[in-house]
N, CA, C and O atoms as a Tinker XYZ file with bonds, in Angstrom:
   344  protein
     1  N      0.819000   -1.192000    0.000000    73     2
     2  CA     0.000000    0.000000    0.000000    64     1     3
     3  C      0.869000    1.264000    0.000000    63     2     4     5
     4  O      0.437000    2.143000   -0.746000    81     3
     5  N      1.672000    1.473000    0.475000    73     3     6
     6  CA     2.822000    2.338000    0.857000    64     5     7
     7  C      3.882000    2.487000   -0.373000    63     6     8     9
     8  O      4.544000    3.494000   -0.623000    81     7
     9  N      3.888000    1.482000   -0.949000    73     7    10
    10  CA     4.420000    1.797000   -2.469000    64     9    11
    11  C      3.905000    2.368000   -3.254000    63    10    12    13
    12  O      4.316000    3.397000   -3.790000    81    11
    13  N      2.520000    1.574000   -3.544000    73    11    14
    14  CA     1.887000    2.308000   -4.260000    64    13    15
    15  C      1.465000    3.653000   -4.132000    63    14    16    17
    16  O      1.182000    4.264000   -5.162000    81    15
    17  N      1.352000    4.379000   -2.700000    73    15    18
    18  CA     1.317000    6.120000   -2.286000    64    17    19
    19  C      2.645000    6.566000   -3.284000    63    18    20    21
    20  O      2.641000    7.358000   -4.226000    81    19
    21  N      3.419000    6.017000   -2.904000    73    19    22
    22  CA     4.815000    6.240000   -3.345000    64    21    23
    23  C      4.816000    6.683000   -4.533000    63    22    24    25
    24  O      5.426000    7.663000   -4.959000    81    23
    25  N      3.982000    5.813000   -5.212000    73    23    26
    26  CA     4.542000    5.577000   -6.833000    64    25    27
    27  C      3.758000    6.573000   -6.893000    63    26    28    29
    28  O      4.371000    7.441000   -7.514000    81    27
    29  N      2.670000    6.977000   -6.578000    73    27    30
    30  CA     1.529000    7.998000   -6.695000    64    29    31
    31  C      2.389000    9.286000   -6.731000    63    30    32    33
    32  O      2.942000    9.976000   -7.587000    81    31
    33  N      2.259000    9.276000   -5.609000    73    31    34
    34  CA     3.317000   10.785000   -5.118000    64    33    35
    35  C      4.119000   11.704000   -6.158000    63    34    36    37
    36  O      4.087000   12.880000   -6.520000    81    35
    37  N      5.003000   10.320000   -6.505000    73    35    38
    38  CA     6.488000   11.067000   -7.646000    64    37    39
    39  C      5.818000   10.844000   -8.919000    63    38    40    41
    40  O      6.166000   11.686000   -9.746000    81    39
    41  N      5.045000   10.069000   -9.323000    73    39    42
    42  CA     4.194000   10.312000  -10.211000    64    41    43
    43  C      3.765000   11.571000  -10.612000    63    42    44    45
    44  O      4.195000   12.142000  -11.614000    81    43
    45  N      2.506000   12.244000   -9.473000    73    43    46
    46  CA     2.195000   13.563000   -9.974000    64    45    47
    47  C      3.129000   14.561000   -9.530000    63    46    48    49
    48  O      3.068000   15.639000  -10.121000    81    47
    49  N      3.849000   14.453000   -8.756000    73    47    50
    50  CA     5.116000   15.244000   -8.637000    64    49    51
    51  C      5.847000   15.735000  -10.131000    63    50    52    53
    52  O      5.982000   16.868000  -10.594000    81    51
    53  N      6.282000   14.310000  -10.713000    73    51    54
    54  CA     6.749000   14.958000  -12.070000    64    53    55
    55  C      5.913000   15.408000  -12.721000    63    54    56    57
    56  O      6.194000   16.451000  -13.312000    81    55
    57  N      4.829000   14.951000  -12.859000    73    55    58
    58  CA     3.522000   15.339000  -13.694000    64    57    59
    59  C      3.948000   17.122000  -13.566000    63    58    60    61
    60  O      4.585000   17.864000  -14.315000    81    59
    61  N      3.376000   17.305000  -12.480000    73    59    62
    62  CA     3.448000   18.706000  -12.334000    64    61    63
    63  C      5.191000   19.541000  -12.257000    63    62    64    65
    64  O      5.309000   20.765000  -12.208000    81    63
    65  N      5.575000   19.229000  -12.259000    73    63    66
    66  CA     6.949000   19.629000  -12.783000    64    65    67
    67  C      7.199000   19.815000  -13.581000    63    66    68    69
    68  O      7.555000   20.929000  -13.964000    81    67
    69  N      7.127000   18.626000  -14.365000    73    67    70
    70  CA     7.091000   18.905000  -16.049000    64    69    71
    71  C      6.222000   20.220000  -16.747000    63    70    72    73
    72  O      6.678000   20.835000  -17.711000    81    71
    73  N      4.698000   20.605000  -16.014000    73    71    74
    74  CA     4.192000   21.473000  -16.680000    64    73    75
    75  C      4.700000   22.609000  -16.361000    63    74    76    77
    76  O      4.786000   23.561000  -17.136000    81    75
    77  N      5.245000   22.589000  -14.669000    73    75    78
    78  CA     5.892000   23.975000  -14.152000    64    77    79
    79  C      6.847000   24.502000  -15.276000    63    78    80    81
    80  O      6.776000   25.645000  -15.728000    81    79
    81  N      7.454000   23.865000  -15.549000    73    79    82
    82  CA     8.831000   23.715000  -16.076000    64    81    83
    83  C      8.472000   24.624000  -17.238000    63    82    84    85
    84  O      8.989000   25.731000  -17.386000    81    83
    85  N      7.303000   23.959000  -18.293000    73    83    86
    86  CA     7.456000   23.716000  -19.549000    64    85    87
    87  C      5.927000   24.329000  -20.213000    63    86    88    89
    88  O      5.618000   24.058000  -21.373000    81    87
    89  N      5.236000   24.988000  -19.520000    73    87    90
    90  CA     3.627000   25.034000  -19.459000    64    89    91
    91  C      4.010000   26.183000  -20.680000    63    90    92    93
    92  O      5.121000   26.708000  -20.754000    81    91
    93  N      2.583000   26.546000  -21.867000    73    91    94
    94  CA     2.616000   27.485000  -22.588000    64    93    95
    95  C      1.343000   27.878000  -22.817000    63    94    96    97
    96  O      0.482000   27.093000  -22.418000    81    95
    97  N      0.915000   29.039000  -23.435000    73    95    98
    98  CA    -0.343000   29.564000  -23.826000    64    97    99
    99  C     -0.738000   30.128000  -22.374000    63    98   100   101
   100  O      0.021000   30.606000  -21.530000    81    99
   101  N     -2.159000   29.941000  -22.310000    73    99   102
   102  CA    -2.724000   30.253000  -20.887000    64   101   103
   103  C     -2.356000   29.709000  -19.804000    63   102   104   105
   104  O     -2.688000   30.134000  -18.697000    81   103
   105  N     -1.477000   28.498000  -20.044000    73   103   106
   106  CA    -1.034000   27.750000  -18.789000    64   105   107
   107  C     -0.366000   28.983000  -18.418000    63   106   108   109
   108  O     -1.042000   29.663000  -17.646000    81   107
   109  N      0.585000   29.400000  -18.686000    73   107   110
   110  CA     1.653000   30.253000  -17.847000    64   109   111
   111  C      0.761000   31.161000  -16.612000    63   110   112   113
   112  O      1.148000   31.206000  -15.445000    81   111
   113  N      0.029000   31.571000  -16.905000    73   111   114
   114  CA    -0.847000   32.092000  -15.659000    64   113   115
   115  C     -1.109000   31.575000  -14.617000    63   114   116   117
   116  O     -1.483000   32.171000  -13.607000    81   115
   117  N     -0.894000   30.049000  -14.771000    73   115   118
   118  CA    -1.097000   29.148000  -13.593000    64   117   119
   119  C     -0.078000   28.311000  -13.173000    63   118   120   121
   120  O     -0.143000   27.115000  -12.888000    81   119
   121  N      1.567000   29.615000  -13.156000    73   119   122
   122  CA     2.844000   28.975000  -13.142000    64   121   123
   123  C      2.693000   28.637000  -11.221000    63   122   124   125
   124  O      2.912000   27.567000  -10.653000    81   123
   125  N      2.333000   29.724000  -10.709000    73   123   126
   126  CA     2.497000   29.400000   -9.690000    64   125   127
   127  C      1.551000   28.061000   -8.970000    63   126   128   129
   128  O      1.944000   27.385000   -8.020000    81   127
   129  N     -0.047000   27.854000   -9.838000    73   127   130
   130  CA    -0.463000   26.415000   -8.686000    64   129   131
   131  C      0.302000   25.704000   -9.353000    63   130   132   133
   132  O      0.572000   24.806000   -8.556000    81   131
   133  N      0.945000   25.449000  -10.461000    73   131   134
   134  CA     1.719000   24.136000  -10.723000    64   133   135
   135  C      2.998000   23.976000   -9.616000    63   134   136   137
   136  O      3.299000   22.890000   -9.120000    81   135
   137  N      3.568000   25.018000   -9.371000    73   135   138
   138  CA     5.048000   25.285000   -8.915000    64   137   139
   139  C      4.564000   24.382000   -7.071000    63   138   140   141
   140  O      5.052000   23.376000   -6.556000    81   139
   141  N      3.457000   25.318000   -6.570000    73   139   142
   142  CA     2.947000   24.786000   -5.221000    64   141   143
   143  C      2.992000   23.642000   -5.761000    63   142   144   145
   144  O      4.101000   23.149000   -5.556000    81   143
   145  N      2.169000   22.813000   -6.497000    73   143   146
   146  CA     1.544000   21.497000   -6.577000    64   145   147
   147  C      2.668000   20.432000   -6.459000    63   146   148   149
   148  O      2.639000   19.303000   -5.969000    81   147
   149  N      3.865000   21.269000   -7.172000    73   147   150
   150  CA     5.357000   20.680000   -7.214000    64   149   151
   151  C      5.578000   20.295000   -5.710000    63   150   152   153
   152  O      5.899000   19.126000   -5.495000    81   151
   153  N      5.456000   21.059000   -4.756000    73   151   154
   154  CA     6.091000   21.350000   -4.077000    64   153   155
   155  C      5.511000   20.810000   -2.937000    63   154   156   157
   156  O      6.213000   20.536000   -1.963000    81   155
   157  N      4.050000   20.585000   -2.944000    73   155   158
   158  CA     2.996000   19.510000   -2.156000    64   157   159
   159  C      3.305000   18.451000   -2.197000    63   158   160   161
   160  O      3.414000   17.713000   -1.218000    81   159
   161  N      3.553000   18.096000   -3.588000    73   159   162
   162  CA     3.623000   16.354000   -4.013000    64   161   163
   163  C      5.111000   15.697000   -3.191000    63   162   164   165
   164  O      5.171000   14.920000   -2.238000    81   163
   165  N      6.331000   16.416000   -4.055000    73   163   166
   166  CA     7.219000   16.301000   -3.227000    64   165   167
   167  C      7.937000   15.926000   -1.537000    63   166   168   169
   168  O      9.000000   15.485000   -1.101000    81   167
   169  N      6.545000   16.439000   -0.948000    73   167   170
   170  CA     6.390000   16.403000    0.540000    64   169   171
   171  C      5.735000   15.572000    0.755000    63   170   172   173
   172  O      6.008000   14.998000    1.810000    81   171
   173  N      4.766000   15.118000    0.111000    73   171   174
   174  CA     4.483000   13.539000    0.918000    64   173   175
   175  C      4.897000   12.709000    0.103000    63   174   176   177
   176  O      4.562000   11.565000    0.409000    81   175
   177  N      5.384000   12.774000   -0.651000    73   175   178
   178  CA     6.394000   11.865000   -1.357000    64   177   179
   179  C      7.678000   11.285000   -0.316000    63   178   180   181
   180  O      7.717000   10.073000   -0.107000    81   179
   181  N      8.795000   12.254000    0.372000    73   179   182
   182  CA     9.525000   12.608000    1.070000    64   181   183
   183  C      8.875000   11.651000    2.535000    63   182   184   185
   184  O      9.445000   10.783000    3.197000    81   183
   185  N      7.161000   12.364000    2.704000    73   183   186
   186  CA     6.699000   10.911000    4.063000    64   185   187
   187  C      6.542000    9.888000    4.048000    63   186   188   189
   188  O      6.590000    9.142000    5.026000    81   187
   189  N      6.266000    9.529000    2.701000    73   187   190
   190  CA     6.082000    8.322000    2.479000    64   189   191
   191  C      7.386000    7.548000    2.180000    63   190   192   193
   192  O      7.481000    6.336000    2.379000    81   191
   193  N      8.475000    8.384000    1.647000    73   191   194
   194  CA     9.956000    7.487000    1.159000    64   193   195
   195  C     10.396000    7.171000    2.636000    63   194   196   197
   196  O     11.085000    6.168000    2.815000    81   195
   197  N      9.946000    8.177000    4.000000    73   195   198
   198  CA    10.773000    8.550000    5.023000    64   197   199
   199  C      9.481000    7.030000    5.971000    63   198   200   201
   200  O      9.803000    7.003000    7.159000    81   199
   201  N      8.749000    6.372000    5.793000    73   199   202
   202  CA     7.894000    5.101000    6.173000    64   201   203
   203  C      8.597000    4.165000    6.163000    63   202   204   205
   204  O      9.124000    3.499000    7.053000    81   203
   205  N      8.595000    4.109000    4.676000    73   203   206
   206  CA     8.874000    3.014000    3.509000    64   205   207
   207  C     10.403000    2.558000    4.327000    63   206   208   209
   208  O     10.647000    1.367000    4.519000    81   207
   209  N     11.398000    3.684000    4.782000    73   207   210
   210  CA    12.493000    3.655000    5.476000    64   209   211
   211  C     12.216000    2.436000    6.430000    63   210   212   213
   212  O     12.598000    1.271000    6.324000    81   211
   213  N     11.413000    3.061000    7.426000    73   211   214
   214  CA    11.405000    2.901000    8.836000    64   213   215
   215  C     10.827000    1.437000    8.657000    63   214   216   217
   216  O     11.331000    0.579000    9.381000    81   215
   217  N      9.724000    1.006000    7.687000    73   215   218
   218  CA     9.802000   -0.588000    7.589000    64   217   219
   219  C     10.927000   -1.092000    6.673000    63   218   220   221
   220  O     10.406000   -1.885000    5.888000    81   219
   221  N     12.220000   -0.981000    6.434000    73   219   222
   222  CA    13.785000   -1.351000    6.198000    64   221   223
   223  C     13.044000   -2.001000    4.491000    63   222   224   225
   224  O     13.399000   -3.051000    3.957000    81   223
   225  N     11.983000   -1.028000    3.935000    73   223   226
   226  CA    11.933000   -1.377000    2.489000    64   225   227
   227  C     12.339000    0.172000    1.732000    63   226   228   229
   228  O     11.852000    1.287000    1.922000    81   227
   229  N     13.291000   -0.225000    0.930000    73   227   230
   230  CA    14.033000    0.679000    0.075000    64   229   231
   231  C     12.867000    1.654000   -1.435000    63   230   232   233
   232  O     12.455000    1.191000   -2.498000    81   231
   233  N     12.692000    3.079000   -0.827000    73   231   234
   234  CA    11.742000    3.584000   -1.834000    64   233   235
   235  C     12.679000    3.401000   -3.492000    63   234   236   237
   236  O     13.826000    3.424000   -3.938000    81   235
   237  N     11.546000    3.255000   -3.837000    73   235   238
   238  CA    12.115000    3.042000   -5.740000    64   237   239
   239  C     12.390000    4.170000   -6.292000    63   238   240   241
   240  O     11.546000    5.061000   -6.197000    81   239
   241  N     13.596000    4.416000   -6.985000    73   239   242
   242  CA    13.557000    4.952000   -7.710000    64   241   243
   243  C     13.734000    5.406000   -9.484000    63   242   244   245
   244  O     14.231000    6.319000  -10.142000    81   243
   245  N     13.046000    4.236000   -9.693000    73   243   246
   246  CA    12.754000    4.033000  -11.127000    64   245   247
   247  C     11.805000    4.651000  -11.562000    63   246   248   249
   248  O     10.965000    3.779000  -11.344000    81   247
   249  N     11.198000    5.520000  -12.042000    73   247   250
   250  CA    10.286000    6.057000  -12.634000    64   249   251
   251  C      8.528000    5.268000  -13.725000    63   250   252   253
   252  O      7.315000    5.347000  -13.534000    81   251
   253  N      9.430000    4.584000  -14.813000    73   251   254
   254  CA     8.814000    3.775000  -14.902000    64   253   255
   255  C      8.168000    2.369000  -13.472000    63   254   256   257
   256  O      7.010000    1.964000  -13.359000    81   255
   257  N      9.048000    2.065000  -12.850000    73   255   258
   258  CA     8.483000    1.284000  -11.523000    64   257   259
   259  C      7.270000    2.372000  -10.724000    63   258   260   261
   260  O      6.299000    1.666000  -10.453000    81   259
   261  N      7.080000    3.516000  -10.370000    73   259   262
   262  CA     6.383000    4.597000  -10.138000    64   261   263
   263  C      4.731000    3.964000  -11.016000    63   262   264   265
   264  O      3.701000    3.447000  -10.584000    81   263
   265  N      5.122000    4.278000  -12.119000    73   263   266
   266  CA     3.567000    3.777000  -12.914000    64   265   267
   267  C      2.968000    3.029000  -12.431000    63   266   268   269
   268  O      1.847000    3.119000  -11.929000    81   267
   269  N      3.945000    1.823000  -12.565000    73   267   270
   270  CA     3.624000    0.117000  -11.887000    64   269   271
   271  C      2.490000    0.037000  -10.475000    63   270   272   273
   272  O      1.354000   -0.398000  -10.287000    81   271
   273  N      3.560000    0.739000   -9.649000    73   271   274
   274  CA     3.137000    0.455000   -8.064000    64   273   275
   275  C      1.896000    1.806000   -8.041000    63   274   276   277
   276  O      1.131000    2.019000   -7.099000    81   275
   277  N      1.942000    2.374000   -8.968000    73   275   278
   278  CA     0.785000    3.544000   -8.699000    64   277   279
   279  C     -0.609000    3.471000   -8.794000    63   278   280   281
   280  O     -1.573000    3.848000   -8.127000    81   279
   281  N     -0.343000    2.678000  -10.161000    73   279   282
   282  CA    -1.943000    2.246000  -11.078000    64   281   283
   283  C     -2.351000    3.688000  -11.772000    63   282   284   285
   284  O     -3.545000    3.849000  -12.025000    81   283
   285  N     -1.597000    4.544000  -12.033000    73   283   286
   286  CA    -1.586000    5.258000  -12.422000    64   285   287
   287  C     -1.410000    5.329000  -14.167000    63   286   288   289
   288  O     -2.078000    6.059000  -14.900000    81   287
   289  N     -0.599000    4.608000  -14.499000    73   287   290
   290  CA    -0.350000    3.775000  -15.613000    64   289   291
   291  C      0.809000    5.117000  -16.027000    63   290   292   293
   292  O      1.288000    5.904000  -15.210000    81   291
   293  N      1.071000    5.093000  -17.510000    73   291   294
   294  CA     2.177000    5.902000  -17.937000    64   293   295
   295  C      1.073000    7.656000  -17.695000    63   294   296   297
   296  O     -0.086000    7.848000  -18.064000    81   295
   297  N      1.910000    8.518000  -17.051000    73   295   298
   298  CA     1.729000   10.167000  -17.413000    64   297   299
   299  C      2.555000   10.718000  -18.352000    63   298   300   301
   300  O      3.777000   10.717000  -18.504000    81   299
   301  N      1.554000   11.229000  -19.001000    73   299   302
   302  CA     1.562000   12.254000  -20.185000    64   301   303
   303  C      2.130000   13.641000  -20.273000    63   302   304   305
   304  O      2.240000   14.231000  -21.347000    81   303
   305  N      2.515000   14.183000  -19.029000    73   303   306
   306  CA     2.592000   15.735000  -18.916000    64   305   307
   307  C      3.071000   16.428000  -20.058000    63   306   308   309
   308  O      2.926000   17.640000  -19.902000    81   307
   309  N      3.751000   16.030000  -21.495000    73   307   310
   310  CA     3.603000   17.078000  -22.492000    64   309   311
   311  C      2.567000   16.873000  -23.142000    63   310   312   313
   312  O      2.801000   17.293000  -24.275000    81   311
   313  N      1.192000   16.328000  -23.076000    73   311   314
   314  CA     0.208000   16.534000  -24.091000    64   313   315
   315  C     -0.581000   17.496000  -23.108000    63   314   316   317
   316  O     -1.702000   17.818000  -23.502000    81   315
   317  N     -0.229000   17.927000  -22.073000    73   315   318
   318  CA    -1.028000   18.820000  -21.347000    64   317   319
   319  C     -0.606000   20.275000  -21.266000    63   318   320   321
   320  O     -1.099000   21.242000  -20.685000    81   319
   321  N      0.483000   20.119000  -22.049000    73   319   322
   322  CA     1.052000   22.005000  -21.616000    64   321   323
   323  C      0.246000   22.933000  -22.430000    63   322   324   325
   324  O      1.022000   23.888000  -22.435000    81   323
   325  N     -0.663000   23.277000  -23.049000    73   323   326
   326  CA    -1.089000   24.419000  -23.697000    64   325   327
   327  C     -2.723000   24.018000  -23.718000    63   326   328   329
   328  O     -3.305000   23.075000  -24.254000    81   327
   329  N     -3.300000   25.341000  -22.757000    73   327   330
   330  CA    -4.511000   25.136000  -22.557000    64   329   331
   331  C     -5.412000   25.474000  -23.946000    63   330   332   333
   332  O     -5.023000   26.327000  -24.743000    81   331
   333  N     -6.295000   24.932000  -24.089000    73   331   334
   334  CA    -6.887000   25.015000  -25.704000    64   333   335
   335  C     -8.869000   25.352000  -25.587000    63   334   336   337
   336  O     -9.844000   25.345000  -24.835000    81   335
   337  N     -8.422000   25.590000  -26.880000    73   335   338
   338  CA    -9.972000   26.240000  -26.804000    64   337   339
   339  C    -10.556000   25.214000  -28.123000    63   338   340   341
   340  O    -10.206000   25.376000  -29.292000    81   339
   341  N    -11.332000   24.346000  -27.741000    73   339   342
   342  CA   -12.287000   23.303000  -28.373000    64   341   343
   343  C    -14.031000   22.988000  -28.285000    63   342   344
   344  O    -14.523000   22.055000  -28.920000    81   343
């Protein structure tokens, strides 16, 4: 269960990193909730790696392994950078 938070965590962590990073069009207006969101995820990411410790199981850091244990499946964050009008 604790992995899978895990995998969750750094999951949308990069998710949102990537858009911080890289966001265009109207995104840029919303540099700063991405930047927080960065910066949320990160932190319980960090509680959960700092658990995962304390029961003597080693957090992953494979990225692809992240998907796996998430159920999250693969994230997309460049088909999301430019907000669109449809």
């Amino acid at each position: 269960m604790l992995k899978k938070a895990y995998g969750a965590e750094l999951s949308t962590f990069h998710y949102f990193w990537y858009i911080a990073q890289n966001n265009e069009g109207l995104g840029v207006l919303e540099q700063k909730f991405f930047e927080n969101r960065t910066r949320e995820e990160l932190g319980y990411s960090k509680k959960v790696a700092f658990r995962l410790m304390q029961l003597e199981v080693k957090p992953n850091d494979d990225p692809s392994q992240w998907e796996q244990d998430s159920g999250l499946g693969k994230v997309e964050p460049s088909r999301y950078l430019k907000l669109r009008r449809y």
